[in-house]
OpenMM code with the backbone's topology and positions (N, CA, C; nanometers):
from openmm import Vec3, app, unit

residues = "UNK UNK UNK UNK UNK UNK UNK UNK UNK UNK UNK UNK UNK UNK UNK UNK UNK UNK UNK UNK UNK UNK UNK UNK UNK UNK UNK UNK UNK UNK UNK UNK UNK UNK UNK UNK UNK UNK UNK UNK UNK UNK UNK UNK UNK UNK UNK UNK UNK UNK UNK UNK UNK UNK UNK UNK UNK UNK UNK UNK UNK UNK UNK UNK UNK UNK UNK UNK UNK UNK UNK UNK UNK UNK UNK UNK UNK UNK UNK UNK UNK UNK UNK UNK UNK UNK UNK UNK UNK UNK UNK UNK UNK UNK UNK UNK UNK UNK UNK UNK UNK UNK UNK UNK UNK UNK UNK UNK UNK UNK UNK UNK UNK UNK UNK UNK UNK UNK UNK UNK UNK UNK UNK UNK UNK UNK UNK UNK UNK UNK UNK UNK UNK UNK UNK UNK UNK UNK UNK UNK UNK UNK UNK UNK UNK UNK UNK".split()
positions = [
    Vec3(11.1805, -0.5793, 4.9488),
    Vec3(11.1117, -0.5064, 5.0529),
    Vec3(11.0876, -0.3641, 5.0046),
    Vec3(10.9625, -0.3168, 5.0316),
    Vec3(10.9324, -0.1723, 5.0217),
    Vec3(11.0082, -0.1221, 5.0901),
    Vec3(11.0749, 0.0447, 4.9876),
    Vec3(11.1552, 0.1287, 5.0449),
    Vec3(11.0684, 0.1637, 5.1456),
    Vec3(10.9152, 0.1821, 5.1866),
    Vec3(10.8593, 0.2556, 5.2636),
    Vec3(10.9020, 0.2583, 5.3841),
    Vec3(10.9062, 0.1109, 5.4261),
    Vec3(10.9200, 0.0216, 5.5395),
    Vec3(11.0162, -0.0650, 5.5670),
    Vec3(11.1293, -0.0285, 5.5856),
    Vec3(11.2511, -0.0577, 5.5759),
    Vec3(11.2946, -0.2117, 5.6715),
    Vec3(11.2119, -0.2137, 5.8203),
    Vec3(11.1798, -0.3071, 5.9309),
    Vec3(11.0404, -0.3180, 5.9849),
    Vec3(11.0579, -0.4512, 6.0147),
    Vec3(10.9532, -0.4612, 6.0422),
    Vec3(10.9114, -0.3698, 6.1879),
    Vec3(11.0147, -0.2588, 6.2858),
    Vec3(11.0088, -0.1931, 6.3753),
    Vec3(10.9937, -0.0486, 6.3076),
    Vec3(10.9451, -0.0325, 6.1536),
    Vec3(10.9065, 0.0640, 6.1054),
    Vec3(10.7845, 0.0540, 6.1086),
    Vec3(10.7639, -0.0934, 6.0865),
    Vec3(10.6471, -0.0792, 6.0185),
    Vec3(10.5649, -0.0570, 6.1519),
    Vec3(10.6046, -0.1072, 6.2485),
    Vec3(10.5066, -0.0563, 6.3972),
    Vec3(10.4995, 0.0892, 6.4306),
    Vec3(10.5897, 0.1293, 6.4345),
    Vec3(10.5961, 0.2853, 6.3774),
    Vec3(10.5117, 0.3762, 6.3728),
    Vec3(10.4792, 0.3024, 6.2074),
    Vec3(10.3926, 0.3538, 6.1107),
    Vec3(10.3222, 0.3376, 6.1510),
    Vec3(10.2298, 0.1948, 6.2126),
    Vec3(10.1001, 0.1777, 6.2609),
    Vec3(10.0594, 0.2862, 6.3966),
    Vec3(10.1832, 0.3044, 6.4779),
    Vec3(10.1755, 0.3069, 6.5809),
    Vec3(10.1058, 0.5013, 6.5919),
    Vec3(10.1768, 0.5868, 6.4175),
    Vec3(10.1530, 0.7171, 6.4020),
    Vec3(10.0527, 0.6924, 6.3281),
    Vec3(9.9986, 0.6036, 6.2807),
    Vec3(9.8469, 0.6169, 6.2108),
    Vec3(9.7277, 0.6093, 6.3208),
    Vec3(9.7616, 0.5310, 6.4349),
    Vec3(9.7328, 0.4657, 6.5459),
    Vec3(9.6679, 0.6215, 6.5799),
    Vec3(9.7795, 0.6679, 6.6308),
    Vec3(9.7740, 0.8430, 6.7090),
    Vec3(9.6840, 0.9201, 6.6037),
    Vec3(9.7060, 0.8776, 6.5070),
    Vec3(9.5848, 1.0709, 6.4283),
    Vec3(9.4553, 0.9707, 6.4084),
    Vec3(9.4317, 0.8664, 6.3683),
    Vec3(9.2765, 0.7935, 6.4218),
    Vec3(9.2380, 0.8218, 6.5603),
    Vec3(9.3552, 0.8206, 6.6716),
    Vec3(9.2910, 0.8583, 6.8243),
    Vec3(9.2451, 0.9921, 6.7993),
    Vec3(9.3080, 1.0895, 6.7678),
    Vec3(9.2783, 1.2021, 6.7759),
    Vec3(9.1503, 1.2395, 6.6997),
    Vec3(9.1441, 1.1714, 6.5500),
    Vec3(8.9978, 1.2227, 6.4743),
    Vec3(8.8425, 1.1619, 6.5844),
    Vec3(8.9186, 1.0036, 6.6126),
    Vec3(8.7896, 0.9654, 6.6686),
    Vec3(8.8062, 0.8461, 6.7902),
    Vec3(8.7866, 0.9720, 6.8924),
    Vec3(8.8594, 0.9679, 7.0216),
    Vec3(8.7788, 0.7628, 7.0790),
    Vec3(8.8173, 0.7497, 7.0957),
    Vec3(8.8138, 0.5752, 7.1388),
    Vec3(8.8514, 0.5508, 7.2456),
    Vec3(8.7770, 0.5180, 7.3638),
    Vec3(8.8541, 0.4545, 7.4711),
    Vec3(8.8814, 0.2556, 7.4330),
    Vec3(9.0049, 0.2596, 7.4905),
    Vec3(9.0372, 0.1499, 7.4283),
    Vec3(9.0688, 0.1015, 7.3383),
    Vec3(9.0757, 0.2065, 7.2303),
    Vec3(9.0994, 0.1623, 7.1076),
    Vec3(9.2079, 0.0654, 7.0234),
    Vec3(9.2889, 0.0006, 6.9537),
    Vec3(9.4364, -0.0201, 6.9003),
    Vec3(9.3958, -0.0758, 6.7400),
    Vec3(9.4933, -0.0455, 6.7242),
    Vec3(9.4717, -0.1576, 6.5997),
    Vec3(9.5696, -0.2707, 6.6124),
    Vec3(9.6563, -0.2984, 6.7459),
    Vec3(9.6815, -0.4203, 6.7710),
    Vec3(9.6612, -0.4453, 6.9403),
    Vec3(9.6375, -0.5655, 6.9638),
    Vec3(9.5925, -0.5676, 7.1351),
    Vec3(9.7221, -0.5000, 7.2143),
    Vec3(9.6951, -0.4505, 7.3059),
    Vec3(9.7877, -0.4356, 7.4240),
    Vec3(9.7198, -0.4223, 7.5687),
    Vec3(9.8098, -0.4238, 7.6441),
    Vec3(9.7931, -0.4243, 7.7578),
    Vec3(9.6851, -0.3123, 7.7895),
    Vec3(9.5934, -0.3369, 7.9334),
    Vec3(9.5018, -0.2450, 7.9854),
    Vec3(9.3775, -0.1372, 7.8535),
    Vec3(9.3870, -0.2197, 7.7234),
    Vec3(9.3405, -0.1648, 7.6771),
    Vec3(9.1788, -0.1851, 7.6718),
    Vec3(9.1240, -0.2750, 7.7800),
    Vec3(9.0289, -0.2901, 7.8503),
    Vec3(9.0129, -0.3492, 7.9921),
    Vec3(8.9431, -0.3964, 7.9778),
    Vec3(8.8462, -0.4604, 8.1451),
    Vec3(8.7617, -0.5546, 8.1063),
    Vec3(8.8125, -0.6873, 8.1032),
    Vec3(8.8933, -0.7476, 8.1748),
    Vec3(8.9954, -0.7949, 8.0772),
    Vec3(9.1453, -0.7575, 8.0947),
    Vec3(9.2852, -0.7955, 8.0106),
    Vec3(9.2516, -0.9438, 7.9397),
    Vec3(9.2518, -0.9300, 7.8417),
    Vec3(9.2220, -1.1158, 7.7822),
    Vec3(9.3318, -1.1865, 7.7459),
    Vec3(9.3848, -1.3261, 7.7238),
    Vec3(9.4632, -1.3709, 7.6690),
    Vec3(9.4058, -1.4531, 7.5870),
    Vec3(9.3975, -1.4925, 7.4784),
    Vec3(9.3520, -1.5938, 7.3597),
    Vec3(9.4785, -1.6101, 7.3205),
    Vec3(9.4285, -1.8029, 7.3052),
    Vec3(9.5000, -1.8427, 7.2209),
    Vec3(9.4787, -1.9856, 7.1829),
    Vec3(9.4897, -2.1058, 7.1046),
    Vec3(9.4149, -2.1614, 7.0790),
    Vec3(9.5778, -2.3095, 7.1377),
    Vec3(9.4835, -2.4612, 7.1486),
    Vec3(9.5383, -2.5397, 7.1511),
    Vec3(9.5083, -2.6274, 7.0291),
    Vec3(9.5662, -2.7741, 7.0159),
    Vec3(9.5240, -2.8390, 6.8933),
    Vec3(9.3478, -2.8730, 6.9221),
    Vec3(9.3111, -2.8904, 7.0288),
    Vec3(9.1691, -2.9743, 7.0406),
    Vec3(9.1118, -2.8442, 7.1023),
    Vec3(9.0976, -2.6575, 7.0842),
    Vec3(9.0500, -2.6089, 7.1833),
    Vec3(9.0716, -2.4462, 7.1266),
    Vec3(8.9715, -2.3262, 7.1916),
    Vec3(9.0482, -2.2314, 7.1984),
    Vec3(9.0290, -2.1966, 7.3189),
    Vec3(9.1530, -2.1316, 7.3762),
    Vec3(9.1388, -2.0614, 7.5383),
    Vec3(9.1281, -1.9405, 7.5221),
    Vec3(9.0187, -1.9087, 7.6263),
    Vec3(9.0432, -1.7311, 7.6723),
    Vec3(9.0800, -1.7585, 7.7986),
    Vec3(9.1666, -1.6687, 7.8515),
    Vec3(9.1802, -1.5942, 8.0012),
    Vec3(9.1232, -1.4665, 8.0096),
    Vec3(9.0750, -1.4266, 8.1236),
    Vec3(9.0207, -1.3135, 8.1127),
    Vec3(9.1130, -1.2978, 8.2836),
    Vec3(9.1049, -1.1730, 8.2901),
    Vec3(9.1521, -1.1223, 8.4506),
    Vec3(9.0841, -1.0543, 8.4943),
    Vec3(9.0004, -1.0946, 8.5818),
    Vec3(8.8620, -1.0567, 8.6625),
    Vec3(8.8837, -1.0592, 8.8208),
    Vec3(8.9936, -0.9941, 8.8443),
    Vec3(9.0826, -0.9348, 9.0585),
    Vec3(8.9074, -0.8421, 9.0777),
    Vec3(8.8448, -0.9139, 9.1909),
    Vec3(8.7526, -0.8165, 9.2628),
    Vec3(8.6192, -0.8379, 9.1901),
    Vec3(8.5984, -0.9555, 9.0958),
    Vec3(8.5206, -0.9501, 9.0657),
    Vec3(8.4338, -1.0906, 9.0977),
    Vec3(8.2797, -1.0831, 9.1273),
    Vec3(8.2778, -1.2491, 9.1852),
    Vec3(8.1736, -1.2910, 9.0831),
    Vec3(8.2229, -1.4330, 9.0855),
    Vec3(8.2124, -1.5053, 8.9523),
    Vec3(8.0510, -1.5442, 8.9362),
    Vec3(8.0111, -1.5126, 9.0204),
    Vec3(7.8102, -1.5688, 8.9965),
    Vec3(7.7967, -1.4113, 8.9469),
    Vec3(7.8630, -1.3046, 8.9504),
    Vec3(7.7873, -1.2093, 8.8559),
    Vec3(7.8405, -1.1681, 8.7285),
    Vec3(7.9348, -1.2355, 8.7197),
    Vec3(7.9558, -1.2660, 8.5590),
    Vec3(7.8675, -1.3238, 8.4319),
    Vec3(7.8265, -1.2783, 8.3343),
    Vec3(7.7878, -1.3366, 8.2214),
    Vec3(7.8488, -1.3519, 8.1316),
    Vec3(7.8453, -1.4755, 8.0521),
    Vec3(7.8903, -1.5100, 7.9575),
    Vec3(7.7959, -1.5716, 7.8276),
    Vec3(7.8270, -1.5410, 7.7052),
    Vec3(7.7102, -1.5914, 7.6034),
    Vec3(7.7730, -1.6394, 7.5121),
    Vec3(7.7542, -1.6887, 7.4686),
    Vec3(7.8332, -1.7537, 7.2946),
    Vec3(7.7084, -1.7486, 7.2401),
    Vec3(7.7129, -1.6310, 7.0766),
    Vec3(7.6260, -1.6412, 7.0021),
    Vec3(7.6763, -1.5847, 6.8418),
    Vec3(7.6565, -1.6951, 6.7233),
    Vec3(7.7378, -1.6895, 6.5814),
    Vec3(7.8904, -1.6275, 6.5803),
    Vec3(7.9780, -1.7190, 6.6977),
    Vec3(8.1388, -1.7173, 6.6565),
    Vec3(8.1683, -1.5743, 6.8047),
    Vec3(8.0542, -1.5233, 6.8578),
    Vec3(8.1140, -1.3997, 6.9775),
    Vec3(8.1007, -1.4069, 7.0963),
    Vec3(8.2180, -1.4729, 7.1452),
    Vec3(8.2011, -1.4823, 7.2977),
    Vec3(8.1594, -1.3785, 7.3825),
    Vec3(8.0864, -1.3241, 7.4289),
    Vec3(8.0992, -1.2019, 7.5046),
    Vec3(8.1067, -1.2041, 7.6651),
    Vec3(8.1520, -1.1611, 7.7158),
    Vec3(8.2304, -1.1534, 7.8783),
    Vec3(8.1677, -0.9943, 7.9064),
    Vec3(8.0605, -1.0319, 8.0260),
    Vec3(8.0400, -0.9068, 8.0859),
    Vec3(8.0091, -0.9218, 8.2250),
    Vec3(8.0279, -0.8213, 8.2905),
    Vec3(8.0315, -0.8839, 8.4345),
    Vec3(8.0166, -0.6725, 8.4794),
    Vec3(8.0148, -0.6600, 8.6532),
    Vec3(8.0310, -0.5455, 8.6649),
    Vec3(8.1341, -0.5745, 8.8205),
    Vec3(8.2225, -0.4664, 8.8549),
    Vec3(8.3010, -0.4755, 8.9810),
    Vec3(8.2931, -0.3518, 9.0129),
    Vec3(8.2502, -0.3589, 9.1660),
    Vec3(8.2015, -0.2942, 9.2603),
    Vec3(8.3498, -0.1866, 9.2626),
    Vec3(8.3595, -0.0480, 9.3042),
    Vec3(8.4298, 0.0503, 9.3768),
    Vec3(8.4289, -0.0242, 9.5230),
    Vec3(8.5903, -0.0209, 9.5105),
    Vec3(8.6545, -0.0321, 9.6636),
    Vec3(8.7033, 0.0730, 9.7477),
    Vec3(8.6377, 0.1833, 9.6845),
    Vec3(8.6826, 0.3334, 9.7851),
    Vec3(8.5777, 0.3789, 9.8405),
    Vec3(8.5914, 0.4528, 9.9286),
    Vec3(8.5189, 0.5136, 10.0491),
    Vec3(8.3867, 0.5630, 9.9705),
    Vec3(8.2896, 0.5305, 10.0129),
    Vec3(8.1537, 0.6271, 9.9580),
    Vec3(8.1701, 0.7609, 9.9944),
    Vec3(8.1321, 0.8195, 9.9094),
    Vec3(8.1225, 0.9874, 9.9116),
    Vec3(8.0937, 1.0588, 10.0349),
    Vec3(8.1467, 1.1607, 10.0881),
    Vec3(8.1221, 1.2043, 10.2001),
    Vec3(8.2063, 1.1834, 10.3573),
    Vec3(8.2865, 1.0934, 10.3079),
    Vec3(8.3282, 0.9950, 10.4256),
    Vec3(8.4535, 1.1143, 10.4449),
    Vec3(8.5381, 1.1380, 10.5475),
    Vec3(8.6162, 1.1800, 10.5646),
    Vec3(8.7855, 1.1080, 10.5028),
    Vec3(8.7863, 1.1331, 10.3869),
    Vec3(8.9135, 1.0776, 10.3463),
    Vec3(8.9487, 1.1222, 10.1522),
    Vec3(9.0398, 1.1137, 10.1359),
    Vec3(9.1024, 1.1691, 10.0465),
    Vec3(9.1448, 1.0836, 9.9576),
    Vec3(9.1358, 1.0545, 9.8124),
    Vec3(9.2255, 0.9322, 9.7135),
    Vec3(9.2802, 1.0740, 9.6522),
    Vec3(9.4324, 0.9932, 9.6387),
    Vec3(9.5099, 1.0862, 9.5309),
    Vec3(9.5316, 1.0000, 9.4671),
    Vec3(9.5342, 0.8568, 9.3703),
    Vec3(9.4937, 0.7980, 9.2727),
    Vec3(9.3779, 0.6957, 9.3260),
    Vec3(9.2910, 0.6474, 9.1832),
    Vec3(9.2253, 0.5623, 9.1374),
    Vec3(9.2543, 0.4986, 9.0026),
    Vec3(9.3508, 0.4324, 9.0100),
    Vec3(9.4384, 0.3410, 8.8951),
    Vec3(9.2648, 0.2389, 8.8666),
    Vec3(9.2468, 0.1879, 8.9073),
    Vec3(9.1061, 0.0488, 8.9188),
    Vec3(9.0467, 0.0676, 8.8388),
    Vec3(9.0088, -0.0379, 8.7911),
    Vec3(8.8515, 0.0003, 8.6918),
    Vec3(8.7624, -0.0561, 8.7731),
    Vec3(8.6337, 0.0538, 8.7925),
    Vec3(8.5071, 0.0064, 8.8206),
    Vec3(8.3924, 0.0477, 8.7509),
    Vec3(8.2932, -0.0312, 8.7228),
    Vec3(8.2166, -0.0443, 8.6948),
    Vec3(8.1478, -0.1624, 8.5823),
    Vec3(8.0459, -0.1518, 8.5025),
    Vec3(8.0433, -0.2178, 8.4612),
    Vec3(8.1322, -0.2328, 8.2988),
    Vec3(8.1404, -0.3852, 8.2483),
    Vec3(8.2719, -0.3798, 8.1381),
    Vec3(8.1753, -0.5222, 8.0815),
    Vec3(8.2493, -0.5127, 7.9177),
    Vec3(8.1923, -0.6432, 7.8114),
    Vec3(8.3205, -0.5993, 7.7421),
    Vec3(8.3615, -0.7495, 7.7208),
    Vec3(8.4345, -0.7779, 7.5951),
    Vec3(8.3927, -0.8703, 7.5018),
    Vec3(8.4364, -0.8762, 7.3861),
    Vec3(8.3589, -0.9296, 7.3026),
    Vec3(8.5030, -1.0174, 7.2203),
    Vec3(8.5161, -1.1217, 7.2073),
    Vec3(8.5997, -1.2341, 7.1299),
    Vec3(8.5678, -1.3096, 7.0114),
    Vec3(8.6146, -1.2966, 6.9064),
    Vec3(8.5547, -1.3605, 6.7788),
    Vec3(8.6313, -1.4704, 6.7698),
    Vec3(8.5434, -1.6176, 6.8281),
    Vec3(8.6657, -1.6944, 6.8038),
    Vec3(8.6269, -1.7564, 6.6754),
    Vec3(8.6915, -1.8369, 6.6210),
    Vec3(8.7657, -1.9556, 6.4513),
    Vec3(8.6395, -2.0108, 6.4283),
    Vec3(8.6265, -2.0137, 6.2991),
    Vec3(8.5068, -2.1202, 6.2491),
    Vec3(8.5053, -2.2311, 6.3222),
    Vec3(8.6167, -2.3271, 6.3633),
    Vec3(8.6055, -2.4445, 6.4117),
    Vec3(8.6158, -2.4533, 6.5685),
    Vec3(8.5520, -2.3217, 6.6207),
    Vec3(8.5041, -2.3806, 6.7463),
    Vec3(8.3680, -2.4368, 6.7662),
    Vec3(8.3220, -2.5199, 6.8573),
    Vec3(8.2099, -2.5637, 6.8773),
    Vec3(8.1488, -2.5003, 6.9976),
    Vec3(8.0416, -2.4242, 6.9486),
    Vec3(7.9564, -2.3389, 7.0459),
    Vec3(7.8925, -2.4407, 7.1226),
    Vec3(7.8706, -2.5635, 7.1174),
    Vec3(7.7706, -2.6755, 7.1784),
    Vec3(7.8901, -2.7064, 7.3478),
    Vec3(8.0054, -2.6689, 7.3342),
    Vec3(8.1037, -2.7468, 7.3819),
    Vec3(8.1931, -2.6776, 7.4594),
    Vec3(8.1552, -2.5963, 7.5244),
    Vec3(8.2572, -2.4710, 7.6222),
    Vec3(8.2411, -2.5212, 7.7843),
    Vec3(8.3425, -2.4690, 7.8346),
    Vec3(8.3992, -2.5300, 7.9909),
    Vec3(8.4014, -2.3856, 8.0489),
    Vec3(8.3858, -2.3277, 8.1672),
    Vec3(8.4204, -2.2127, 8.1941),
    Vec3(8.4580, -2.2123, 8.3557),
    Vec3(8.5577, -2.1358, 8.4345),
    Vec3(8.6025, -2.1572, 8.5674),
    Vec3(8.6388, -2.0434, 8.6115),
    Vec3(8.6506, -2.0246, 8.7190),
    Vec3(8.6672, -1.8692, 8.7648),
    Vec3(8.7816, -1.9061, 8.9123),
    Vec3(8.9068, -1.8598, 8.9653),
    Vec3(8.9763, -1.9101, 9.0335),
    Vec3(9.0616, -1.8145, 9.0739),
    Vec3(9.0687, -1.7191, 9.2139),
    Vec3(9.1982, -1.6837, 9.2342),
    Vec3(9.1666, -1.5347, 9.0962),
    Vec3(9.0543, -1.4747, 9.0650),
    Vec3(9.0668, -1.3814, 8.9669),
    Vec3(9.0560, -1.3993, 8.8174),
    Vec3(9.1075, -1.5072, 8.8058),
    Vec3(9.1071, -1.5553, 8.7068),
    Vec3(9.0020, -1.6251, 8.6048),
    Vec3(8.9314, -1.5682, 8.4840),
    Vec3(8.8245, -1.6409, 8.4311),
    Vec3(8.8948, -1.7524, 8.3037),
    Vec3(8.8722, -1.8677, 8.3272),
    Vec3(8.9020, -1.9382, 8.2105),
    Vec3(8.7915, -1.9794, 8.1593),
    Vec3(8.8107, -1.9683, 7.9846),
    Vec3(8.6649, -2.0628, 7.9059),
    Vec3(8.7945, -2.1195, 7.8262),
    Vec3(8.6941, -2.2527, 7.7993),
    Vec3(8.7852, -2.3256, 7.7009),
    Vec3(8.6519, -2.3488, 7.5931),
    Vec3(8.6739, -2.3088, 7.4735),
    Vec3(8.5686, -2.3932, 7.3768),
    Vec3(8.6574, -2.5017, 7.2734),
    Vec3(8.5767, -2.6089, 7.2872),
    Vec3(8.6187, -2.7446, 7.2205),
    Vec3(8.6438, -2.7057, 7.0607),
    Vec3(8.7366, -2.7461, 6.9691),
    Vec3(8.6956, -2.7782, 6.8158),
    Vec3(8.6283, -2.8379, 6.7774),
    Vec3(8.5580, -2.7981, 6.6984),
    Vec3(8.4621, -2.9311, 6.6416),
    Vec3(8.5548, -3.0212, 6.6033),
    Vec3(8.4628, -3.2042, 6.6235),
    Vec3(8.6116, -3.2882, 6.5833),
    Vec3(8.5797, -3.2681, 6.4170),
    Vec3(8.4991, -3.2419, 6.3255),
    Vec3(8.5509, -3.2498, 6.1593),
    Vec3(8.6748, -3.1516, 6.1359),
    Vec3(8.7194, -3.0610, 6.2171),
    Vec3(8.8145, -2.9872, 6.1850),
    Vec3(8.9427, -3.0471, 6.2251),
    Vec3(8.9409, -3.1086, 6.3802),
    Vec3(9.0644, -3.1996, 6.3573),
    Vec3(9.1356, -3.2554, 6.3152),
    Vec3(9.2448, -3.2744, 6.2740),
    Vec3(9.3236, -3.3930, 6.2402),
    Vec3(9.2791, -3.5429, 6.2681),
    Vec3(9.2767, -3.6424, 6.1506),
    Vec3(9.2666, -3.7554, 6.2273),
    Vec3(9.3314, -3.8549, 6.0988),
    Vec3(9.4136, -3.9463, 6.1195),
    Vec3(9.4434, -4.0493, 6.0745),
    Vec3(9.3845, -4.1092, 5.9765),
    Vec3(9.3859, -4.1281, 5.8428),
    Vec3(9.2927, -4.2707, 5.7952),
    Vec3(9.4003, -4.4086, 5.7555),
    Vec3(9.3448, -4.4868, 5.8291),
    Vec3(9.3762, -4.6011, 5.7762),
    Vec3(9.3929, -4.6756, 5.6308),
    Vec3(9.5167, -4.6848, 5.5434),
    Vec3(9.4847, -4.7509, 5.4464),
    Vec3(9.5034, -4.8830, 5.4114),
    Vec3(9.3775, -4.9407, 5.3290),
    Vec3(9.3529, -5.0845, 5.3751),
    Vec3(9.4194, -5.1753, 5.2150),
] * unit.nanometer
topology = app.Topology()
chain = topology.addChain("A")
for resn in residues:
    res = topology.addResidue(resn, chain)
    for name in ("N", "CA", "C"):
        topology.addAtom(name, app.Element.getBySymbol(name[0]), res)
């Protein structure tokens, strides 16, 4: 092991202070060089099954006929917009936070050579956006028989 990096809780560290002077040269909303939490709109989860890859997306307040979705050369993209749930301007009342994101948001997902763009499922439930895209079956696993 490199003296540099003694654990692998160095080595996050390290990323984590290279992380900070890239924010600072070139300010990024959202930026990481590894995913985390709230570091957009809408929070994603990927991850793949044997026959599939899943996204979750978390879309609270947002309704699902104004969502778009595209698959085009391997990039899912998820864009949609959610309305402000606070008082229109003028109204007699006061916010001392606005935690929410509103407005409009795209994320963009690069999924695996062996998904099949011909072959995606998509559902919206309770907030929740699921797409599933199929593997192509030549990438599968499959059995041969020997005769």
């Amino acid at each position: 092991m490199s003296p540099m990096f003694r654990s692998s809780a160095d080595l996050f560290a390290e990323l984590n202070r290279m992380q900070s002077l890239l924010d600072q040269v070139f300010p990024t909303p959202g930026s990481s060089i590894r995913s985390q939490a709230g570091a957009g709109f809408p929070v994603l989860n990927v991850g793949t099954t044997p026959t599939s890859v899943e996204v979750q997306a978390l879309v609270p307040g947002v309704d699902a006929g104004q969502l778009e979705l595209t698959l085009d050369r391997g990039l899912l993209v998820i864009a949609g917009e959610r309305q402000s749930e606070l008082p229109p301007a003028g109204e007699r009342s006061n916010v001392y936070a606005n935690e929410r994101f509103a407005g409009k948001f795209r994320r963009v997902v690069s999924l695996p050579e062996d998904a099949d763009p011909a072959r995606v499922e998509a559902s919206c439930r309770d907030g929740v956006l699921r797409i599933s895209v199929a593997k192509r079956e030549s990438s599968l696993p499959r059995r041969i028989e020997v005769n």
